[in-house]
C-alpha positions as a Markdown table, in Angstrom:
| # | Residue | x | y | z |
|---|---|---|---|---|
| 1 | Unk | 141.7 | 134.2 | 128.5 |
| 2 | Unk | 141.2 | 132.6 | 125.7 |
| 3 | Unk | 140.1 | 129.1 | 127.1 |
| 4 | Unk | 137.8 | 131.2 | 129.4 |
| 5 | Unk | 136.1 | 132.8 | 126.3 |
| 6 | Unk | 136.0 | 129.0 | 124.8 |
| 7 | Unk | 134.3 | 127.8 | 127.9 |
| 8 | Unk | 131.4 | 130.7 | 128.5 |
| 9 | Unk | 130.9 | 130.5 | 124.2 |
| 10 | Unk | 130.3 | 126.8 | 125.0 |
| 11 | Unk | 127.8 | 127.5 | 127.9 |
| 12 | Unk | 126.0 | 129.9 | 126.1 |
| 13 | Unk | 125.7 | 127.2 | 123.4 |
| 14 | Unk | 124.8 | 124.7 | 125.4 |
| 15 | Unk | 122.3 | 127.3 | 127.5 |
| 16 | Unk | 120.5 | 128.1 | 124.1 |
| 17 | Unk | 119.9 | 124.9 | 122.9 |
| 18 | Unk | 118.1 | 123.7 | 126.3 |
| 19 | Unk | 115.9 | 126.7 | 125.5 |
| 20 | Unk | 114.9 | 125.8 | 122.2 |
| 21 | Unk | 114.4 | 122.5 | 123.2 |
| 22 | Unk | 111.9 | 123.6 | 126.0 |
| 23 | Unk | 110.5 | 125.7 | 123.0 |
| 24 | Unk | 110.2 | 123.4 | 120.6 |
| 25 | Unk | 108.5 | 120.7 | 123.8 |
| 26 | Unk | 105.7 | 123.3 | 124.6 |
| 27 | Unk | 105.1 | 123.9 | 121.1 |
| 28 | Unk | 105.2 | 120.0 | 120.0 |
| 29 | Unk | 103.3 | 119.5 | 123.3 |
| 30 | Unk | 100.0 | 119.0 | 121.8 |
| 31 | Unk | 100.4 | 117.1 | 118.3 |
| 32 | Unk | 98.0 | 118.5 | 116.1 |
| 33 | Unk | 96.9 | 115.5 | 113.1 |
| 34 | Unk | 95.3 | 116.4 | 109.9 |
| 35 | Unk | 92.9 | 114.2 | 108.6 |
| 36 | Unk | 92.1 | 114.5 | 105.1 |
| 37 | Unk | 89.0 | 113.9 | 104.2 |
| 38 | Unk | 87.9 | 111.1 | 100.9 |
| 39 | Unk | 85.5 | 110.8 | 98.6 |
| 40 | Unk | 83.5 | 107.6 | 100.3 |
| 41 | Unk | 80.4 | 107.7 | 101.7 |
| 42 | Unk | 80.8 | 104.9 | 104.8 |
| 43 | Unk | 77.3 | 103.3 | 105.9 |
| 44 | Unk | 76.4 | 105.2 | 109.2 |
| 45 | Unk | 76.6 | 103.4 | 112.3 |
| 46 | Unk | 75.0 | 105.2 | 114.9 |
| 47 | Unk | 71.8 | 104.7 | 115.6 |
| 48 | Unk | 72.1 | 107.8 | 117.8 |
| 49 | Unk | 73.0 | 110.0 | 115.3 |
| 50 | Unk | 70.5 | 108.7 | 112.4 |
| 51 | Unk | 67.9 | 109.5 | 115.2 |
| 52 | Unk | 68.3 | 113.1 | 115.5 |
| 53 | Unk | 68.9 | 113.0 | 111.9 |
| 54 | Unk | 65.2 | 111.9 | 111.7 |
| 55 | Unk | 64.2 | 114.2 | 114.4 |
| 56 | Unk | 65.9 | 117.3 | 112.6 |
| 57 | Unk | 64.0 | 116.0 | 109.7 |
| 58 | Unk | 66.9 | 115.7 | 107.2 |
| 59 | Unk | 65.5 | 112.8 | 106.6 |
| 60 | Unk | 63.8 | 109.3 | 107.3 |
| 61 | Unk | 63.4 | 105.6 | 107.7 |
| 62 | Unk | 59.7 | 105.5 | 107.0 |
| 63 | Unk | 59.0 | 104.8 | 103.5 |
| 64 | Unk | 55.9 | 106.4 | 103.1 |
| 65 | Unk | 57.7 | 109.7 | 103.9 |
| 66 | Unk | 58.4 | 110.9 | 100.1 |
| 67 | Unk | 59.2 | 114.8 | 100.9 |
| 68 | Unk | 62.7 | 113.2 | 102.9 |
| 69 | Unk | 65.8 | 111.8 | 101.4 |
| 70 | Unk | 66.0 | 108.1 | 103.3 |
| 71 | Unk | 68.4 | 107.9 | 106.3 |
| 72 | Unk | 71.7 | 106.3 | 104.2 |
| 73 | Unk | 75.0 | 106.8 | 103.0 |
| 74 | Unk | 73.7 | 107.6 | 99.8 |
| 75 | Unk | 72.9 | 110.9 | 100.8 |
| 76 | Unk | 74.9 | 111.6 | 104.0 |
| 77 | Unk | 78.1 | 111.3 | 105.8 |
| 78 | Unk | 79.3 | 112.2 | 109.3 |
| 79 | Unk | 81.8 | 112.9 | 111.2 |
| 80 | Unk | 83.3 | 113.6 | 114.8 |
| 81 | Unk | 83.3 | 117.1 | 115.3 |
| 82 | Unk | 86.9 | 116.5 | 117.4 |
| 83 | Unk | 88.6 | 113.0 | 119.4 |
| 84 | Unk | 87.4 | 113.6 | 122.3 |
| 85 | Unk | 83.6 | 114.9 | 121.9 |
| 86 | Unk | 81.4 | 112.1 | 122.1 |
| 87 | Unk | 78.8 | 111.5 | 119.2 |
| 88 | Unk | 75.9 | 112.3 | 121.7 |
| 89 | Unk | 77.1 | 115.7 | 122.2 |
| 90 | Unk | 77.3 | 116.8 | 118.6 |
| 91 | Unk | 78.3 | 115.6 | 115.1 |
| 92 | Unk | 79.1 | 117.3 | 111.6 |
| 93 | Unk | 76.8 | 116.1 | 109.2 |
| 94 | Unk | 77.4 | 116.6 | 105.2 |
| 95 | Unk | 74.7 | 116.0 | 102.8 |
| 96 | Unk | 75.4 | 115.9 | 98.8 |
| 97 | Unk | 74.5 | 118.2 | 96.6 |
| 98 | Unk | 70.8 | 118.6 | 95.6 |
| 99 | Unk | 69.2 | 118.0 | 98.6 |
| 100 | Unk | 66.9 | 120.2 | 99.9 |
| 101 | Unk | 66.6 | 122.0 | 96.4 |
| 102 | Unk | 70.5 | 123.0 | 97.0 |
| 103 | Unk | 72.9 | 122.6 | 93.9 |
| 104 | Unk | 76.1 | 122.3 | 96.5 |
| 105 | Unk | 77.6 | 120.2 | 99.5 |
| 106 | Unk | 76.2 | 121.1 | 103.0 |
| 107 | Unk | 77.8 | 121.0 | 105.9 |
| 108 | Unk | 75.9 | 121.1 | 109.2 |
| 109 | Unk | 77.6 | 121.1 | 112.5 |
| 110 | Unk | 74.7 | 119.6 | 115.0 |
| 111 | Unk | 75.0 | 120.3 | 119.1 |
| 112 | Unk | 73.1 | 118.9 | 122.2 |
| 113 | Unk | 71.9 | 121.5 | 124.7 |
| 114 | Unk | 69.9 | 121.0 | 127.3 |
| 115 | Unk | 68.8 | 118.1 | 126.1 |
| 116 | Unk | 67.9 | 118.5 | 122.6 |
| 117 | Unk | 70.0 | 118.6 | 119.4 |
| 118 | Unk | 70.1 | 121.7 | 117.4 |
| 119 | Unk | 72.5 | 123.4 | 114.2 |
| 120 | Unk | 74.7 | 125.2 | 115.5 |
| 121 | Unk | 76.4 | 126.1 | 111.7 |
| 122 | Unk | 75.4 | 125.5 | 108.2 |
| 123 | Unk | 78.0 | 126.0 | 105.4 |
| 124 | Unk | 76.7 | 125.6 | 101.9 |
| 125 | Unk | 80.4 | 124.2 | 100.9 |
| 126 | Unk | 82.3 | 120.3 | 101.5 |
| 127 | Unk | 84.8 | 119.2 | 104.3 |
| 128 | Unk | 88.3 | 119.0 | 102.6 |
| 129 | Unk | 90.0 | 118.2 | 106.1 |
| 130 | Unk | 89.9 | 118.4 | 109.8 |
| 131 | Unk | 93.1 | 119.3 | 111.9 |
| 132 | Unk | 93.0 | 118.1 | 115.7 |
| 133 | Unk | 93.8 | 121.2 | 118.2 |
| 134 | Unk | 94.2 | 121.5 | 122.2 |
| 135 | Unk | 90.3 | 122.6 | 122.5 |
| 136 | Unk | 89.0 | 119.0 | 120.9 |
| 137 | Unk | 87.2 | 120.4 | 118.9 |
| 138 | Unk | 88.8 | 120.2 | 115.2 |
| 139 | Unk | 89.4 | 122.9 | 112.6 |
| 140 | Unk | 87.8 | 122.3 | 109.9 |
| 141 | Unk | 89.2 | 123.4 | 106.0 |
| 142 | Unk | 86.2 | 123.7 | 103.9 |
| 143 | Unk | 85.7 | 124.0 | 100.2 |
| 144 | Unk | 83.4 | 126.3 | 98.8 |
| 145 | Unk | 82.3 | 126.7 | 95.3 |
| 146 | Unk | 83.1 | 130.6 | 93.7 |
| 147 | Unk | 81.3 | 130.9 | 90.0 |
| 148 | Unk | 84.9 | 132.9 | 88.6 |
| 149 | Unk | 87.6 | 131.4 | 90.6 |
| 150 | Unk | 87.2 | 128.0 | 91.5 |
| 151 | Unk | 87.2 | 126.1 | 95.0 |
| 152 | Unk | 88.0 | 128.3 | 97.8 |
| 153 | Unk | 89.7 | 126.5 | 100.3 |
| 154 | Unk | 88.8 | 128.2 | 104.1 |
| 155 | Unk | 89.4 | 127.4 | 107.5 |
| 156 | Unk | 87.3 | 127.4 | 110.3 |
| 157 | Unk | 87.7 | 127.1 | 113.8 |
| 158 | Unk | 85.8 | 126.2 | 117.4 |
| 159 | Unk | 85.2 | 129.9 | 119.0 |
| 160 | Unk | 83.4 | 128.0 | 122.1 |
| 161 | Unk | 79.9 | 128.4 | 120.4 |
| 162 | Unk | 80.3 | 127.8 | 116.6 |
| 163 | Unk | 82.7 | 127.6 | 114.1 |
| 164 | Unk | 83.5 | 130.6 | 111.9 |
| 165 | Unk | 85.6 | 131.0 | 108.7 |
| 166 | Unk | 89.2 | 133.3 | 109.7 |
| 167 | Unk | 91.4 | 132.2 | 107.1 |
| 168 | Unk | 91.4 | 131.4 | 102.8 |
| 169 | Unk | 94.3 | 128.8 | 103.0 |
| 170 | Unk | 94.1 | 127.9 | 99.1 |
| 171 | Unk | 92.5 | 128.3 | 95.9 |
| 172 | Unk | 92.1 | 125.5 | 93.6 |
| 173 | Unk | 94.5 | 123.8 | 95.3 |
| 174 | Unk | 97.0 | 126.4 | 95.5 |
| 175 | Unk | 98.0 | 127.8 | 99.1 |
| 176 | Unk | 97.5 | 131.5 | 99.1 |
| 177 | Unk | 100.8 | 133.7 | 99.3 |
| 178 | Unk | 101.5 | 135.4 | 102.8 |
| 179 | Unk | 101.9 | 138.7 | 100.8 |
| 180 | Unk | 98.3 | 138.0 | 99.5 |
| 181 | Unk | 96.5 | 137.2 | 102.3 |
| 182 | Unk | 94.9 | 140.2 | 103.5 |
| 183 | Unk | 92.9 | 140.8 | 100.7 |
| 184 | Unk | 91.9 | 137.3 | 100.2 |
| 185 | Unk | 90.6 | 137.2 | 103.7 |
| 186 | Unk | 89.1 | 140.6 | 102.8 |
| 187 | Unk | 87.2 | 139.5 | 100.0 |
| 188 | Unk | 85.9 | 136.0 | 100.9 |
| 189 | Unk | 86.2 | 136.2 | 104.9 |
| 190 | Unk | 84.7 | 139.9 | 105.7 |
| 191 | Unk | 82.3 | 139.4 | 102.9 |
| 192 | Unk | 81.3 | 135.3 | 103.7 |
| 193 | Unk | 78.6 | 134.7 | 102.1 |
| 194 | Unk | 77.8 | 130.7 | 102.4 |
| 195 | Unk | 76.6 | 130.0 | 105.5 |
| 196 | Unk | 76.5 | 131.0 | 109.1 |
C-alpha cells in the first residue's frame, strides 16, 4: 500500500510540473522587452519620416520658413511605434519642450491611412519606455508633469485605433502600491487631462 501511495504521489508530482511547464511555455511564449528610453537626441535618418514631418508642418528644411522649428535632432526624436510596424505606416514623434508655445515634452503618435499621414494621439508628457507585446504595437510608459506631486509615470497601450492611458505605474520613480491603485487610476486615469 504504501509503495502504491509512493508511486501515484510521484505521478501526481510529475503530472503537475508538466502543467506548469506548459503554463509557464504559453505565458513565456511571447517575450515581451522593455526598452528604456535616454536622454539623446540621435540625428534622424529617415527621409520618409522628416517628410511628413514637413508635411504635418512640425516643422521645415526651408530656411526662409521662420514660424517652424528646422527638421533636426535638436528639436525632435522618433521612434518605432512597435518591431514590426514599418516607419511608413506610422511613427512616434517627441518634440522638446517649448515648441509650439508648450512649456512640456510632446508626444505624438503619427498613422498612415489611406494614403496620408495623420495624429492619431498627442500627449503633452515624455516617453520613459516602450514594452514589446503580441499586437506589435508597444506600450508605451509615459511621464507627465503634475504641479503638486511630481512625474506621474502612466502606461498606455494599442487599443487597435489609438493609444490610451489605463494604468499610473509610478510616481517620482516610485511604483505605486497594489493597495493604492484604484484611486491613483481614479484620479489621474478617469480624470486624464494631457492629451487625447
Amino acid at each position: 500500500m504504501k509503495i502504491v501511495f509512493s508511486i501515484a504521489l510521484l505521478v501526481l508530482v510529475l503530472l503537475s510540473s508538466c502543467e506548469e511547464k506548459k503554463t509557464a511555455e504559453v505565458i513565456s511564449s511571447f517575450p515581451s522587452d522593455t526598452i528604456v528610453i535616454g536622454n539623446d537626441y540621435p540625428d534622424i535618418n529617415s527621409e520618409l519620416v522628416l517628410k511628413v514631418m514637413e508635411e504635418l508642418r512640425f516643422c521645415t528644411s526651408n530656411d526662409t520658413i521662420v514660424s517652424l522649428p528646422p527638421c533636426t535632432n535638436e528639436y525632435f526624436r522618433i521612434f518605432n511605434v512597435g518591431p514590426n510596424v514599418n516607419w511608413k505606416d506610422g511613427f512616434l514623434l517627441e518634440m522638446r519642450a517649448g515648441l509650439f508655445n508648450t512649456p512640456v515634452k510632446q508626444l505624438i503618435v503619427v498613422q498612415k491611412g489611406f494614403n496620408t499621414y495623420k495624429i492619431i494621439n498627442q500627449y503633452f508628457g515624455f516617453l520613459i519606455e516602450q514594452r514589446t507585446t503580441k499586437s506589435g504595437y508597444n506600450d508605451l510608459l509615459m511621464g507627465y508633469q503634475d504641479e503638486e506631486i511630481g512625474i506621474v509615470a502612466i502606461k498606455h497601450t494599442w487599443d487597435g485605433k489609438r493609444y490610451s492611458p489605463i494604468d499610473v505605474e509610478e510616481i517620482n520613480g516610485y511604483y505605486v502600491k497594489k493597495e493604492l491603485k484604484d484611486s491613483i487610476n481614479h484620479l489621474f486615469i478617469d480624470n486624464f487631462y494631457a492629451g487625447h
